[in-house]
N, C-alpha and C positions, 0 to 999 in steps of 0.2 A: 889589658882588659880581656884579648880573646882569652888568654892562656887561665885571666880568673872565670870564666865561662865554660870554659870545658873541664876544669875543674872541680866547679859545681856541680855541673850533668855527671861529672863519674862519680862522685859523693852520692848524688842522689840515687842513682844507679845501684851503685853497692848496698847503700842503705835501703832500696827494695828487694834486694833478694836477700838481705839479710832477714828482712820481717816476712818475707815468704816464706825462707827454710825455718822461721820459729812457728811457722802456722802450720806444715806438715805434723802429721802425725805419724807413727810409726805404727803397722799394723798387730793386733796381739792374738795367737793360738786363745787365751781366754777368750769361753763362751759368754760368760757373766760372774760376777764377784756380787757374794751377799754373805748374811750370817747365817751359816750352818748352823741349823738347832742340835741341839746333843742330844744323844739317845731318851735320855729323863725327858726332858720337854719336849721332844717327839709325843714322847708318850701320855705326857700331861696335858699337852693340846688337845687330843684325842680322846682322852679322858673326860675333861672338863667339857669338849664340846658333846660328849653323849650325856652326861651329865644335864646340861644346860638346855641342849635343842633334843629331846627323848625320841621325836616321833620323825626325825631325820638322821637318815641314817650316814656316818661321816665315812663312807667308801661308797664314789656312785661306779667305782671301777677301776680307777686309777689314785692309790693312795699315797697323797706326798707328806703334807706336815712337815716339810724338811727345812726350810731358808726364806728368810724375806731378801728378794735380789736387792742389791746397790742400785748394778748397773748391766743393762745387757749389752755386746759386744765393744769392751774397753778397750781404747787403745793401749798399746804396751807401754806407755807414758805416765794413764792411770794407772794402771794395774803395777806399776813399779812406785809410785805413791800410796798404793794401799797398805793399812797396817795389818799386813795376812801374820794370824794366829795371835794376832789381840781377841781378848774375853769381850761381850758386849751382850748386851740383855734389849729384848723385846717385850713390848706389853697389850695384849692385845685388848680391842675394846668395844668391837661390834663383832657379831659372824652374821654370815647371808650365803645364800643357800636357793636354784634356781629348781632343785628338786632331781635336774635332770645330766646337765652337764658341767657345772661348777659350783664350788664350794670354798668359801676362804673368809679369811679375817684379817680385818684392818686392823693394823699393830702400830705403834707407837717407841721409838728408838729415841735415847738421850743422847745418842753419840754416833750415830747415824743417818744419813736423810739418804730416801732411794730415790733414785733416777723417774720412778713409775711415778702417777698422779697421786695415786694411794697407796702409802707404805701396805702391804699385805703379806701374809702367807698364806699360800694356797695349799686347801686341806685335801681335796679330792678332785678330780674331773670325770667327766664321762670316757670310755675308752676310746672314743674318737673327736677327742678336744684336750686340747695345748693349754697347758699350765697358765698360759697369761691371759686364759678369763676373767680371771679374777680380777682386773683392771675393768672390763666392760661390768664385773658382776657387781663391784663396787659402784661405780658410776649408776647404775640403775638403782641403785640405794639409794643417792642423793636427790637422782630426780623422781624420786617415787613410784617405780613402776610396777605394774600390781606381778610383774612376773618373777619377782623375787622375794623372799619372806628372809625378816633379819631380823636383828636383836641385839641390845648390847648385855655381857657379861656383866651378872649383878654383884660379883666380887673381883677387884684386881690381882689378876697374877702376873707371873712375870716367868717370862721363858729364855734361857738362856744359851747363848750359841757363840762360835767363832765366825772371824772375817777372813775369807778364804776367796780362792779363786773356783771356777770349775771349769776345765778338768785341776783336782785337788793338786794343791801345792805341794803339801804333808804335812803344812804347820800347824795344823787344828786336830790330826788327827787321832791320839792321845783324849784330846778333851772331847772330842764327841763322841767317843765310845761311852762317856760317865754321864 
């Protein structure tokens, strides 16, 4: 009976650091993995949003247009899961605009879900505000606040990009020059 007793406790034993060393993560140089828009749809965003909002202007100083992120700081676990330089398309369906220090649009992925509350790509910032306003700037959309003006886009497009890492892998890099 002892010898079944202490045999148990090393079982169980083992089989705790077993399920500990599967819960480490392993840390990743990627700062964040999303879908890089291509040059075109760069440019098409940008386009359609002076298009659509005339009397706002889509540079408050800082201009991106560039990626709706996945995921900010991936462990190297995700990021070796990601399908970096698969094709994948965004669709975007509101813009909002604080006037002052952020600018972005809620987009819409079939083959993607980001990590953020609201998938976005962020169009502009002020030059002393960090790309991930657009989380807070969204968020005041929903709860109405008189300090942001929006609007959704009265025709569907669709913007097209790769799933890459940043700093870049080089698997997208081809496709987002077109």
């Amino acid at each position: 009976m002892k010898y079944k007793m202490n045999y148990t406790i090393i079982l169980l034993i083992l089989s705790t650091m077993l399920n500990v060393s599967n819960v480490q993560s392993t840390t990743s140089k990627t700062i964040y993995t999303a879908v890089f828009l291509n040059q075109k749809s760069h440019m098409k965003l940008l386009s359609i949003w002076n298009k659509t909002i005339p009397n706002i202007n889509s540079n408050l100083g800082h201009l991106y247009a560039a990626h709706m992120t996945l995921q900010f700081a991936p462990t190297q676990e995700e990021v070796d899961a990601l399908p970096t330089g698969m094709k994948a398309s965004v669709y975007p369906f509101i813009w909002a605009s604080d006037l002052e220090t952020c600018e972005g649009v809620q987009v819409f992925s079939p083959s993607f879900k980001s990590n953020n509350t609201f998938s976005h790509v962020t169009v502009s910032t002020g030059v002393n505000t960090g790309a991930v306003c657009t989380n807070d700037l969204l968020a005041n959309v929903y709860n109405k606040s008189k300090k942001v003006y929006s609007g959704t886009f009265q025709e569907r497009f669709q913007l097209d990009g790769c799933v890459d890492t940043f700093p870049p892998s080089g698997k997208c890099e081809e496709f987002l020059k077109g």
